[in-house]
N, C-alpha and C positions, 0 to 999 in steps of 0.2 A: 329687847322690847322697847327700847328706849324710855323705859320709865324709872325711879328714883326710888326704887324698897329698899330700902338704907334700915327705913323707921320701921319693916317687919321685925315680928316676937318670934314667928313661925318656924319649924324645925326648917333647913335648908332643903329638904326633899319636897319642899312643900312649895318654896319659890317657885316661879317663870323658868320652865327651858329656854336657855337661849340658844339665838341663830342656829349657831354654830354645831347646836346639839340634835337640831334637826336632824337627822340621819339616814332615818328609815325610809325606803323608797317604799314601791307597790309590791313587789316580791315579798322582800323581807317581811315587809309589812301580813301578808297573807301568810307565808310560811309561819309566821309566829302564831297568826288566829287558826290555821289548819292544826298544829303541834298540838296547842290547848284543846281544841274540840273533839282530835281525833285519841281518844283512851277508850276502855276498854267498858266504861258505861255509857258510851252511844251504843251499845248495839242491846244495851236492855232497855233500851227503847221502842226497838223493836219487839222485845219479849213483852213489853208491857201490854201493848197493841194487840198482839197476840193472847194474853190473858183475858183483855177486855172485849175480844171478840171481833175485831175487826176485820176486816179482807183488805188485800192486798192494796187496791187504789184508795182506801178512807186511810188507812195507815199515809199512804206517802202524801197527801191530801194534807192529811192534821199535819205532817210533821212541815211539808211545805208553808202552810199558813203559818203556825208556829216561829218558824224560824226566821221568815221572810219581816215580820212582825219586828222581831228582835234585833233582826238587821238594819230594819228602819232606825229603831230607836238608839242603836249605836252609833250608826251615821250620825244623827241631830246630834247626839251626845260628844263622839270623837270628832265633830266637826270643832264644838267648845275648845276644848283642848289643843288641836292645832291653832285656831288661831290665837288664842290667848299663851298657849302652854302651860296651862293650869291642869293641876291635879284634881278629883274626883272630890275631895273636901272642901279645895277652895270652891269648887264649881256651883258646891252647893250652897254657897255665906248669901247670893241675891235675892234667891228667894225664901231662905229658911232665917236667913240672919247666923253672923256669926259666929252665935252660940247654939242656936236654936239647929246648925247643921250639926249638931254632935247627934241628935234624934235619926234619921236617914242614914247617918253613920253610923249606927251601933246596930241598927237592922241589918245592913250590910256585913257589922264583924259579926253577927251573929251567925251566917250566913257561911260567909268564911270559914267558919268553924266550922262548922257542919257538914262543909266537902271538905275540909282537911281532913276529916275524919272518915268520913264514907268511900271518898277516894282512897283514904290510906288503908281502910278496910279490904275495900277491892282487889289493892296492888298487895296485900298481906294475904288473902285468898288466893291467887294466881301464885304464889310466892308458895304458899304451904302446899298446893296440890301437886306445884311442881317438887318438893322436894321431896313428897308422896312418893311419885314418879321415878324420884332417884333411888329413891329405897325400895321399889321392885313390888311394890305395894300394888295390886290388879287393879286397873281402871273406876270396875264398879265399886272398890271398899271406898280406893279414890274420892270420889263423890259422895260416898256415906258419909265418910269421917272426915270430909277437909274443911267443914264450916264446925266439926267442933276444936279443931285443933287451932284457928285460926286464928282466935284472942290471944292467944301465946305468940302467935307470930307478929300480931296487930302492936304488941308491945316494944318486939324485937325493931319491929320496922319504923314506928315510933322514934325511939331511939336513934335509930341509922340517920331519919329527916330531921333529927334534933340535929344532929352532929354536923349533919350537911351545911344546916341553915346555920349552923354558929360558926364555922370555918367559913360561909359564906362561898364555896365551892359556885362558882362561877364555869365551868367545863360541863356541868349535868345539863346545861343547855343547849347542846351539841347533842346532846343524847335525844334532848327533846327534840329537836327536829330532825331524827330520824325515825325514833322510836316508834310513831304514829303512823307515819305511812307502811313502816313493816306491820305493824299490827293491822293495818286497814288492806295490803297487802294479802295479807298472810289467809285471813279472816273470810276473806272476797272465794281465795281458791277452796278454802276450807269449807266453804259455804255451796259453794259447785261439788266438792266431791261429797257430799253427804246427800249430795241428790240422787248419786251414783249407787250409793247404798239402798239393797234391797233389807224388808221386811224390819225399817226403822220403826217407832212406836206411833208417828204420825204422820203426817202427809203433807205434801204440797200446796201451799194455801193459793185460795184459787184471788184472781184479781174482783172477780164481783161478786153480790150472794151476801149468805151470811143470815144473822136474827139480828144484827146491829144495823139502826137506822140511819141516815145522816144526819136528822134530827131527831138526836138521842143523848142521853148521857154518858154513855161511855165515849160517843165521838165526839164529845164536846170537852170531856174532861183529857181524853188523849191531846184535845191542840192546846189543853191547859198545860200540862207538863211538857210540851214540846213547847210550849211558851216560857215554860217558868226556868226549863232547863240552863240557858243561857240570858237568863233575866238580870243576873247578878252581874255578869260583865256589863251588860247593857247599860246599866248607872253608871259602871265607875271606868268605862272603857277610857276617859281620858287621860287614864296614869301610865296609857299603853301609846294611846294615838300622841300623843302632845310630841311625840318625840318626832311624828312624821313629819317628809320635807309638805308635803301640801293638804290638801283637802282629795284630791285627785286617787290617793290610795286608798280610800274610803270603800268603794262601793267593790271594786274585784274584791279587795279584802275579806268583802264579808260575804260577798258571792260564792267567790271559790274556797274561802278560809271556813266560811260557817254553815253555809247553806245547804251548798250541795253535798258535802260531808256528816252532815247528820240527816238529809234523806238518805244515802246511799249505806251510811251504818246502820238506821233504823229499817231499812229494807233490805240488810242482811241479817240481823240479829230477827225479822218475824220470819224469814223464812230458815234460818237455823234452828230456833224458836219451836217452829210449828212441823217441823222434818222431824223433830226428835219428843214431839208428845208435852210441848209446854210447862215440864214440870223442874226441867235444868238451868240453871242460869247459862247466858256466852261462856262463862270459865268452866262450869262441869262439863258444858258440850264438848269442849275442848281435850280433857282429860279423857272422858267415857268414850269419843267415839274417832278418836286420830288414830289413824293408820299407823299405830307401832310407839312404843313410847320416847322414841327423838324426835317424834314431829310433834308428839304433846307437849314434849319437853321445852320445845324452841318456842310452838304456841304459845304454853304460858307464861313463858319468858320474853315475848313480846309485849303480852297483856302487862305484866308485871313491869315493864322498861316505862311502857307509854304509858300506865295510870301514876306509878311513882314518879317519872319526870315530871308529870302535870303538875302532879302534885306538889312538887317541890320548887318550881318556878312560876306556879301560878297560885294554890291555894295557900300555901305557907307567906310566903310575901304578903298576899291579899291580908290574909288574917292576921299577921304578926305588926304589917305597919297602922294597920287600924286599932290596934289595940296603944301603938306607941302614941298613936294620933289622939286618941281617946285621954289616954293615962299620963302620957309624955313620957315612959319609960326609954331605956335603952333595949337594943333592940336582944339582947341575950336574955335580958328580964322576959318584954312581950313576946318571944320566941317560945320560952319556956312555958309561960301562961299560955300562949294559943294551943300547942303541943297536949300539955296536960287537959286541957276544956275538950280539944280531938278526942281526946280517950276517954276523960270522963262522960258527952255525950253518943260515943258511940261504943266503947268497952265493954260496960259492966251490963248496958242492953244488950247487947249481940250473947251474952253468956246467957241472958236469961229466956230471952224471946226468940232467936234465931236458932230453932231445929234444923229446918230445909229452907233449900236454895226459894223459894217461891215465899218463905219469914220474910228476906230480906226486899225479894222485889215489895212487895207490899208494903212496907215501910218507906223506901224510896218513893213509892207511889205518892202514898198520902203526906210525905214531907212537904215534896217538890209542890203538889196542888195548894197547901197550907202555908207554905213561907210567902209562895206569890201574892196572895193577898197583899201584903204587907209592901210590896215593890211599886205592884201597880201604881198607887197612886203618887208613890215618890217621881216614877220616871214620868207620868205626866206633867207634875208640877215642875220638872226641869226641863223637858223639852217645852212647853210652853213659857215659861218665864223667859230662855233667850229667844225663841224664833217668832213670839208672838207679843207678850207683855213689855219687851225691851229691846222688840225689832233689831234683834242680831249685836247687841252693843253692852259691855260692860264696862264699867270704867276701872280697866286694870288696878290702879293703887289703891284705890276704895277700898277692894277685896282684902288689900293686908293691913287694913287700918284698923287696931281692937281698940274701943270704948267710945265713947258719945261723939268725938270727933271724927268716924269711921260713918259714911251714906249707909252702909250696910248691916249698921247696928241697933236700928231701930226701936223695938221696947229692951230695953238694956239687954241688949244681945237675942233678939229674938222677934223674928216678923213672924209675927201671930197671923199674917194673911196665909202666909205657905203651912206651916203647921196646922192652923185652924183646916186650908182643904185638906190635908195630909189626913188628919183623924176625921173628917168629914167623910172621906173616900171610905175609910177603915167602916165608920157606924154604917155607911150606904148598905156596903153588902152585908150588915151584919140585918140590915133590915129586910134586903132583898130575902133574904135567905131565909129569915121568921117568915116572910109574910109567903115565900113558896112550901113553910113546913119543913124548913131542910137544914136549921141549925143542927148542927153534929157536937159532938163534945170528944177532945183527942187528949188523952190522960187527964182528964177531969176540967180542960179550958172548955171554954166554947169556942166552937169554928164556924164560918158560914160554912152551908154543906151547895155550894152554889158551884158549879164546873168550871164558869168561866169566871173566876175572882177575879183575877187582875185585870181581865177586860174592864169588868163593872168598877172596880177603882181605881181604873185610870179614867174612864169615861165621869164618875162621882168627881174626881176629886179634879179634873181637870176644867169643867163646868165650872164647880163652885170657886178655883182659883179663880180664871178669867174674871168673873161676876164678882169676888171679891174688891179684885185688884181695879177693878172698873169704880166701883162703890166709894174705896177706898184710896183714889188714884196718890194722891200726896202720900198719903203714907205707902202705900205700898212702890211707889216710883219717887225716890229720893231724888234723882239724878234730875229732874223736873227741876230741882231750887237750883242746881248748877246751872242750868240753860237760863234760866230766867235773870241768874247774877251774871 
């Protein structure tokens, strides 16, 4: 990069890629965002859809917009990172400050935790019904009993990603990029032969029709979670891109990697979904209605390959080095702490609340609409700080300079411009949402009960950024004193 970080504090994962580490072309590049996207909860995506009542063309509609969305803001974001080769923390020192990026950061490991968990749940469900399955156990008891048996596996499985992630098993990557497309594979034929089937408990969903509107709230809160779905990558996608050779692998990337892989699983999970009477999750569909128990067998052991490799090269790392990031631990320390946070937020729930397969889609539901709140207005404030407040430029060494003689350091570690819009965005929709009558409360917090949060706080908080940083030009643009000296 040609510049002189001698003087960084910062853990070395945390430095510039250089040159030479560039590696990743367009291919690789995509194979790696198709791996992550394609597990076994894109296709209750389409269940969702299906719950909420849509038809066929609103479902691929929201999920289209959704995703198309998110792929924008990757781009602007993984554009950061190749050309800088900065990771997702540093990315965020210009406009949060610092110290003040520890805030946007811990939303994030929050985050991480939460599909550490949920995914390891999943891949712990496909895991238990298959072992159902071995043991000769009928289809339907199958499904009765494989979500109560499932916290016991959730533990077993637990354990297995502990052990992976502390040996640091480097091979389960291989696994990942195959594991997806057999399950998206497998899923696709699985989803044609159930059409086949007569006298299933439900039907064909048809492309138009319905009692859901365009303008309405369930089709509005579907592009919400097909928004929020892949909103987390969307911040911190620079700890992935920074290693590509260009900017050029960008857009197939997120085209062929992201986009059309989650309409094509959300448009088989509504119509697997909706063939079989909406009340089974993808995983029971799989067990209750395969043709003979090897092919359920292999299906859940697809499901189970593709939600755990995700898991293990995508959510375990996410969560484990932000917690290092946070804490400064080693990483057997924060490995251990993310791991145990995984069980403790999703364990001792799933024993309590989780009866039937339709406990858990609703929980999934109202998570994914509720955390994005919280993103929107992060990812505004960072796609707007470089492509607009700093017209494409940051001053590399700045970034790792900690204390008063750092541009980036502001009110002692902390530019109150990005934070102020940051919780600006947060109160927006906490207002929009009083004043439509539609605050919610989700275990005794208050929530906006608004469908599209993270629209409205990106739009809040992006607004009041610009106009801040307008107001506040010297402070909020240091690099101004450098030009002038």
């Amino acid at each position: 990069m040609g510049s002189d970080l001698s003087f960084a504090k910062d853990h070395p994962d945390l430095l510039p890629v250089k040159p030479e580490q560039k590696t990743t072309g367009t291919l690789t590049y995509t194979l790696m965002i198709l791996s992550m996207a394609i597990t076994t909860s894109i296709f209750f995506l389409g269940w969702f859809s299906q719950i909420l009542g849509l038809n066929m063309l609103q479902t691929i509609v929201a999920a289209t917009i959704g995703n198309t969305v998110v792929a924008v803001i990757m781009y602007l974001n993984g554009y950061v990172g190749i050309k800088y080769g900065i990771p997702f923390p540093v990315q965020l020192r210009p406009a949060f400050g610092y110290r003040g990026s520890i805030v946007p950061l811990v939303v994030r490991v929050i985050v991480s935790i939460f599909w550490y968990g949920i995914d390891g749940y999943i891949a712990a469900w496909a895991i238990t019904e298959m072992a159902l399955i071995i043991g000769g156990v009928p289809p339907d008891k199958v499904v009765e009993i494989g979500l109560k048996y499932t916290p016991i596996t959730f533990i077993i499985y637990l354990v297995f990603v502990w052990s992976v992630g502390y040996k640091r098993i480097h091979g389960i990557k291989i696994l990942d990029s195959i594991a997806g497309p057999l399950l998206m594979i497998f899923f696709a034929w699985f989803t044609y032969y159930l059409t086949t089937l007569p006298d299933l408990p439900g039907e064909m969903p048809s492309w138009t029709g319905g009692e859901v509107g365009w303008i309405s709230s369930q089709f509005f809160l579907m592009i919400a979670v097909q928004t929020a779905w892949w909103s987390t990558i969307a911040l911190n996608v620079s700890d992935i891109a920074r290693y590509n050779r260009d900017t050029k692998t960008l857009i197939p990337g997120h085209v062929f990697g992201l986009i059309l892989p989650q309409i094509v699983g959300t448009w088989l999970g509504f119509i697997a979904t909706s063939l079989t009477g909406g009340v089974f999750s993808p995983i029971d569909i799989i067990a209750k209605y395969s043709p003979g128990a090897g092919i359920a067998f292999f299906g859940l052991l697809f499901a189970a390959m593709a939600t755990g490799s995700t898991n293990v090269t995508g959510d375990v790392p996410a969560a484990t080095n932000g917690i290092i990031r946070i804490t400064r631990w080693g990483w057997t320390k924060a490995l251990t702490a993310a791991t145990f946070l995984a069980w403790l937020l999703i364990g001792p729930y799933s024993i309590v609340k989780w009866d039937k397969a339709l406990d858990v889609a609703n929980t999934l539901l109202l998570f994914n609409w509720y955390y994005s709140m919280w993103l929107g207005p992060i990812a505004a404030i960072m796609v707007l700080d470089f492509w607009v407040v700093r017209k494409k430029r940051y001053l590399l060494e700045e970034l790792y300079k900690p204390g008063p003689e750092g541009l980036y350091w502001y009110s002692n570690g902390v530019n109150w411009v990005g934070l102020g819009s940051f919780i600006l965005g947060i109160i927006g929709e906490y207002i929009i949402s009083a004043i439509q009558g539609n605050l919610q409360t989700y275990y005794g917090i208050p929530v906006p009960g608004i469908e599209l949060a993270w629209y409205y706080g990106f739009i809040i908080a992006g607004i009041a950024y610009l106009v801040l940083t307008h107001i506040m030009r010297d402070y909020a643009l240091p690099e101004l004193r450098v030009s002038k000296d």
